[in-house]
C-alpha positions in Angstrom: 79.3 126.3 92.7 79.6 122.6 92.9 82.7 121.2 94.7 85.5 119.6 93.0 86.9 116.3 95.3 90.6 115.4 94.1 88.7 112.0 93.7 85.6 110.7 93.8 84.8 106.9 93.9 81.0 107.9 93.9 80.9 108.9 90.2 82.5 105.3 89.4 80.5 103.5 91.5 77.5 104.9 89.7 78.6 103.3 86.3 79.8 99.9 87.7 77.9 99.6 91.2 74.8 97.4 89.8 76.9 94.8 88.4 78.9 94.6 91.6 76.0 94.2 94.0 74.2 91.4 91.8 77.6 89.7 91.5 78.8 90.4 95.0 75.3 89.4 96.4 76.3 86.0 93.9 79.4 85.2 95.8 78.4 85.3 98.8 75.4 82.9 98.1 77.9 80.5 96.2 80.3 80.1 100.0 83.5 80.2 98.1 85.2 83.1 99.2 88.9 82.9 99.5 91.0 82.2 95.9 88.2 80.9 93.6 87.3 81.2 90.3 87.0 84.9 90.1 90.4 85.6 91.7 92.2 82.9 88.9 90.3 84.8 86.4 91.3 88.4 87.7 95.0 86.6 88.2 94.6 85.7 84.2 93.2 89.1 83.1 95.8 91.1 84.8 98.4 89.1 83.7 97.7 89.1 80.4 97.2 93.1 80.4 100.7 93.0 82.1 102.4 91.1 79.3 103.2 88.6 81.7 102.4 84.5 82.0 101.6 84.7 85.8 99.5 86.5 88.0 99.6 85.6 91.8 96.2 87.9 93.7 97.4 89.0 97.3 96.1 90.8 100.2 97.4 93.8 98.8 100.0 95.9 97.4 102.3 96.0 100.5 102.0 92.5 100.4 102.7 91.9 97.0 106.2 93.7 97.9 107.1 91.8 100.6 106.0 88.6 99.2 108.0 89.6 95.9 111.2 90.5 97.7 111.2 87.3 99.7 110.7 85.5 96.0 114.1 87.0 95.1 115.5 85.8 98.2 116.1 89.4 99.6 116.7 89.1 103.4 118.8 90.3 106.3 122.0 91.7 106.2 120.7 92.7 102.1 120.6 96.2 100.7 117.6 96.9 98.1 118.2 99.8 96.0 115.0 102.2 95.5 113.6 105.5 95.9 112.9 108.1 98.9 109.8 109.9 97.1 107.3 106.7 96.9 104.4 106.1 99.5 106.2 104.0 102.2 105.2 100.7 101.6 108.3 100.4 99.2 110.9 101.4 101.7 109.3 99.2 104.6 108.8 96.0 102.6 112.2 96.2 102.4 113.0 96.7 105.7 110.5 94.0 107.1 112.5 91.7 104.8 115.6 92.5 107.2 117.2 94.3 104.3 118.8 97.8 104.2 116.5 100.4 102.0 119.4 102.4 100.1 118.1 105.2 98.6 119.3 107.6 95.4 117.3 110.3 94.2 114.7 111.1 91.7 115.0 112.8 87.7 113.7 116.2 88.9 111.2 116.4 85.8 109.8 112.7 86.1 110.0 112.2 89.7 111.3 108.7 89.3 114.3 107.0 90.5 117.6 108.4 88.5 119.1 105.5 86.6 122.1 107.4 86.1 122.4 107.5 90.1 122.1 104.2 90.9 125.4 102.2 90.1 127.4 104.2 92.3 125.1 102.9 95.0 125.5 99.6 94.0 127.5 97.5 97.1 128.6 94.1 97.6 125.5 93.9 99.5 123.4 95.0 97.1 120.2 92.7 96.5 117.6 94.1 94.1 116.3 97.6 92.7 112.8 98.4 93.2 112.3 101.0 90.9 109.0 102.9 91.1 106.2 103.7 88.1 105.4 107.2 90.0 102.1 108.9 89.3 101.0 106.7 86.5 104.5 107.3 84.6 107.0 104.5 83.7 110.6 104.8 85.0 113.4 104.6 82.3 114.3 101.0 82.4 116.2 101.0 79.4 118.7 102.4 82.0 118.1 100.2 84.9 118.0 97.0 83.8 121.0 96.7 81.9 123.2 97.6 85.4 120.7 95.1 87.1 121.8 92.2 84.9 125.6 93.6 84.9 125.2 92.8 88.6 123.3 90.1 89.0 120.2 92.4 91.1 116.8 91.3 90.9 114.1 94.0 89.7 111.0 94.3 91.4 108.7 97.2 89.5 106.5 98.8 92.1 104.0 99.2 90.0 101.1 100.0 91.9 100.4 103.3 90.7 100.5 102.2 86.9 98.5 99.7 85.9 98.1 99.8 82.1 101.0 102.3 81.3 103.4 101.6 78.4 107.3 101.6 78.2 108.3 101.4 74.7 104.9 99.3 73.7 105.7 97.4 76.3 103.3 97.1 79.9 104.4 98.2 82.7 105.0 95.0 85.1 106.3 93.2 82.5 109.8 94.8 82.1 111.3 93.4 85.0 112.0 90.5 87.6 108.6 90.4 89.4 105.8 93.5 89.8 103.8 94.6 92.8 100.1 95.8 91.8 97.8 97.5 94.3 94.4 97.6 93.9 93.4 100.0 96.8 90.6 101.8 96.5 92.2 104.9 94.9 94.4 103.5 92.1 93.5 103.1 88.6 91.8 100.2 88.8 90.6 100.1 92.6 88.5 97.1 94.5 86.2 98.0 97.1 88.8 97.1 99.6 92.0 96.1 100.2 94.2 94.1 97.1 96.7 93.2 95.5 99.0 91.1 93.0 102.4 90.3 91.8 102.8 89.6 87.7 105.9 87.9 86.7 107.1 86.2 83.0 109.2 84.0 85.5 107.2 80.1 86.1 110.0 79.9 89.0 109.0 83.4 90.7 105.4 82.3 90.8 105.0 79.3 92.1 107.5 80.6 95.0 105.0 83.3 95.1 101.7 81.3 95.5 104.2 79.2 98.1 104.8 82.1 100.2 101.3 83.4 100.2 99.3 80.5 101.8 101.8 79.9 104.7 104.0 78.3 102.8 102.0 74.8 101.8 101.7 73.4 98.5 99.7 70.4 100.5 97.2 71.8 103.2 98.8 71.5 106.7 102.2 70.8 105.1 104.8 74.0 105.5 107.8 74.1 103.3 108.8 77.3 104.6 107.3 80.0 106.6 104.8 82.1 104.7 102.2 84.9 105.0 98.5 84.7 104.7 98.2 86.9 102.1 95.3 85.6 99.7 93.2 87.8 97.5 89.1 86.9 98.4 86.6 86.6 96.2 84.6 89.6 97.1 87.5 92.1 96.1 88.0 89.9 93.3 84.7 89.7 91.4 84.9 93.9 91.9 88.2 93.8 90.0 86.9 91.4 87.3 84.0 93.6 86.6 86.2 97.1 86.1 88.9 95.3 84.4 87.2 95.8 80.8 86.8 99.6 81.9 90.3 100.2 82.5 91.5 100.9 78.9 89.2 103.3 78.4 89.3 104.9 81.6 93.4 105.4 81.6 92.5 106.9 77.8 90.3 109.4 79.7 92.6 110.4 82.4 95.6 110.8 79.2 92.7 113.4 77.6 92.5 115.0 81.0 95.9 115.3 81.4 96.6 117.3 78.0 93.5 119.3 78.7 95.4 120.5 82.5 98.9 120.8 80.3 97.4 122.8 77.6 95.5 125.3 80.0 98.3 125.5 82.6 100.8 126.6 80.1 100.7 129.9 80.8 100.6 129.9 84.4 103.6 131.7 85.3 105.2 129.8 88.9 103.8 126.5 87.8 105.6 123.3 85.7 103.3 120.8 84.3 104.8 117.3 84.4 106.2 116.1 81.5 105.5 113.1 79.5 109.0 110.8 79.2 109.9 109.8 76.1 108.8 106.6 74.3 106.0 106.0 77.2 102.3 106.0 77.9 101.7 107.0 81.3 97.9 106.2 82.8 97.8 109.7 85.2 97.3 108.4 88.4 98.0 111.7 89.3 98.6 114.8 87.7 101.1 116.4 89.7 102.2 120.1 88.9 105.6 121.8 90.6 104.6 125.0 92.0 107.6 127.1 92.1 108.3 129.8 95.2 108.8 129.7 98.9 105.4 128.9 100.7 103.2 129.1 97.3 101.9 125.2 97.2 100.9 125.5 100.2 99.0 128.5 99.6 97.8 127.4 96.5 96.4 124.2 97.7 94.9 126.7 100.8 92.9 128.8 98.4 91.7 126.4 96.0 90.7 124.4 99.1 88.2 127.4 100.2 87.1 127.4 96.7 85.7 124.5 96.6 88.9 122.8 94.9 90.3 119.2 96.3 94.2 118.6 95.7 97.1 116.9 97.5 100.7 116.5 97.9 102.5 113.0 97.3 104.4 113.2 99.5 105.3 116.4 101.8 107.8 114.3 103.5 110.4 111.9 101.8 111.6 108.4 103.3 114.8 108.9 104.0 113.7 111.9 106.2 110.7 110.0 107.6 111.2 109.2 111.3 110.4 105.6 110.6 113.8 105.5 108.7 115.9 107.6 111.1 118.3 104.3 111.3 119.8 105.4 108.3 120.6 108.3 109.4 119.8 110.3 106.5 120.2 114.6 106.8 117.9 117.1 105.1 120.2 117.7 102.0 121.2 114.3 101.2 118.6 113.9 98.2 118.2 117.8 97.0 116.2 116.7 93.7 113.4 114.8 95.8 113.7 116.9 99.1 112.6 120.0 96.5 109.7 117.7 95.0 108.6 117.3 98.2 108.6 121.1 98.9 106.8 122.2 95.7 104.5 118.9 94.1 100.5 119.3 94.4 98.0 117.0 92.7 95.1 117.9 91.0 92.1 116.4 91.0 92.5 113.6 88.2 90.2 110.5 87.6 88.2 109.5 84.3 84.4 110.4 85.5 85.9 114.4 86.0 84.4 116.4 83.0 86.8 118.9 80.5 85.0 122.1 82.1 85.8 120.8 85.5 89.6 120.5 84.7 89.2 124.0 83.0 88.1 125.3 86.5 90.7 123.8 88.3 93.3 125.7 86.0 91.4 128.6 85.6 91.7 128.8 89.7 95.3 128.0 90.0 96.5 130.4 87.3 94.1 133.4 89.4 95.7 132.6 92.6 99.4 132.3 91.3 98.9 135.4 89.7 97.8 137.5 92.4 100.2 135.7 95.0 102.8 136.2 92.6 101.7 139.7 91.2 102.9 138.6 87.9 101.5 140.6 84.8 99.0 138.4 83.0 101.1 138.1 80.1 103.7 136.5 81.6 104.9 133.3 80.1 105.1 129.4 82.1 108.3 129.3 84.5 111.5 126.7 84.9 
């Protein structure tokens, strides 16, 4: 039986990969590589899908956070509110800023940042809030915002994981100060290499941001302040440009997917299928199950491994108990909602070219090998 990867690029490539060698092979005949027309365009397209009036194409999505909190004037001696279960590139942005990460812990059934949490972490010190679009599905800024403005914090969506999601109609990227977008390989809308880019509504926060970006000249060989060399090429760009149209359609698949997993899951007794939050459209970066029980995702992800079944876990450790972060001097315990996520999330596989009967598989596996790990009667009903 044929394997199932938890992603495969390949499949992509096959519907997009003739357009992007003819206009890859055009790029680098035409000698303009670094921020040309094709990034401007990209920077237009994605800010336009954003809902937002600027885009600003960076190296890549660590970048784009950096370069975003430096826009908001975050620096030493600053705390930045966000969360522990993110990939790290949120926590050490913030930290190679000079500023404190300060971290509060996650809704248990959307594995993003609690709103109701983060006021009472709120110091004199206090900064920004980087909340985090986790997995594709939109945090509740309804909530966050409105104790951003009542103390004067920046927001910075790290959006890198939702490109195209929907909070109340409204994109993702668009609902707060600034937004971080990475294009890595993996995500949603992936180059063929490293990249990124900040969208912002703000005229102020972009031109700072296209500033900081190209070592801090608006004149070549003129420095207003120091800067980054953080520019978005060409060759990543023209990529982008040609999957941009795709996208839609492609986040529409992955939502079909994703009720597919939910509906066949159901009944798999030890497992939670992740919800969808109200008044959003997430895009599925992941699909990312709870499986409940000492030891059984790791098991699980063990025996669908040997059948032929790719999954993984985002993220086995969280920041605040990474070593990189052991300044803080955080303690296992500290953050029980996203110390448990860690314990008990897996992903399945999850990306538009994966077919209905290979999703089926997937759940038809999962359900076989909870079941006999958990010797639970077939009949039994979906637990928490």
């Amino acid at each position: 039986m044929d394997k199932i990867a938890v992603l495969d690029l390949q499949r992509q490539y096959k519907q997009v990969g003739a357009e992007i060698e003819k206009r890859t092979l055009e790029v680098l005949r035409s000698g303009h590589y670094i921020l040309g027309k094709n990034v401007s365009a990209l920077e237009e397209g994605v800010a336009k899908l954003s809902g937002c009036a600027h885009g600003i194409g960076v190296a890549n999505g660590t970048d784009a956070l950096i370069l975003a909190l430096r826009a908001c004037n975050v620096g030493p001696g600053d705390e930045v509110i966000t969360t522990s279960f993110t990939f790290a590139a949120t926590a050490e942005a913030i930290a190679l800023c000079g500023a404190k990460p300060v971290f509060v812990d996650i809704d248990p059934k959307t594995f993003n940042i609690d709103p109701d949490l983060i006021a009472q972490a709120i110091t004199a010190k206090t900064k920004a809030i980087i909340p985090v679009h986790l997995y594709g599905q939109p945090a509740d800024m309804d909530k966050i915002m409105p104790i951003a403005h009542k103390h004067n914090l920046k927001v910075v969506e790290d959006n890198a994981q939702a490109i195209g999601a929907l909070y109340k109609g409204r994109p993702t990227g668009s609902l707060g100060d600034v937004a971080c977008i990475s294009f890595y390989p993996t995500k949603n809308l992936g180059a063929c290499g490293d990249a990124g880019m900040l969208v912002t509504v703000s005229a102020d926060i972009a031109d700072r941001l296209k500033l900081l970006r190209g070592h801090g000249m608006r004149v070549r060989y003129y420095h207003e302040e120091v800067g980054y060399n953080s520019r978005l090429d060409e060759l990543q760009a023209v990529a982008l440009l040609i999957k941009l149209p795709y996208l839609e359609g492609w986040n529409a698949q992955r939502r079909e997917l994703a009720s597919i997993y939910t509906e066949e899951l159901s009944h798999c007794p030890g497992v939670v299928a992740p919800p969808v939050a109200p008044h959003t459209t997430p895009v599925w970066h992941q699909y990312t199950i709870r499986v409940l029980g000492k030891g059984m995702r790791d098991r699980l992800q063990t025996e669908l491994a040997a059948q032929g079944i790719g999954s993984m876990c985002y993220y086995p450790v969280p920041l605040h108990l990474q070593a990189a972060f052991s300044y803080l001097g955080h303690r296992a315990g500290d953050l029980p909602a996203t110390e448990s996520a860690a314990d008990q999330v897996l992903s399945l596989p999850m990306y538009p070219e994966l077919t209905a009967g290979e999703v089926k598989r997937v759940c038809a596996a999962t359900t076989a090998i909870i079941r006999t790990a958990s010797a639970v009667p077939a009949g039994a009903g979906q637990a928490g």
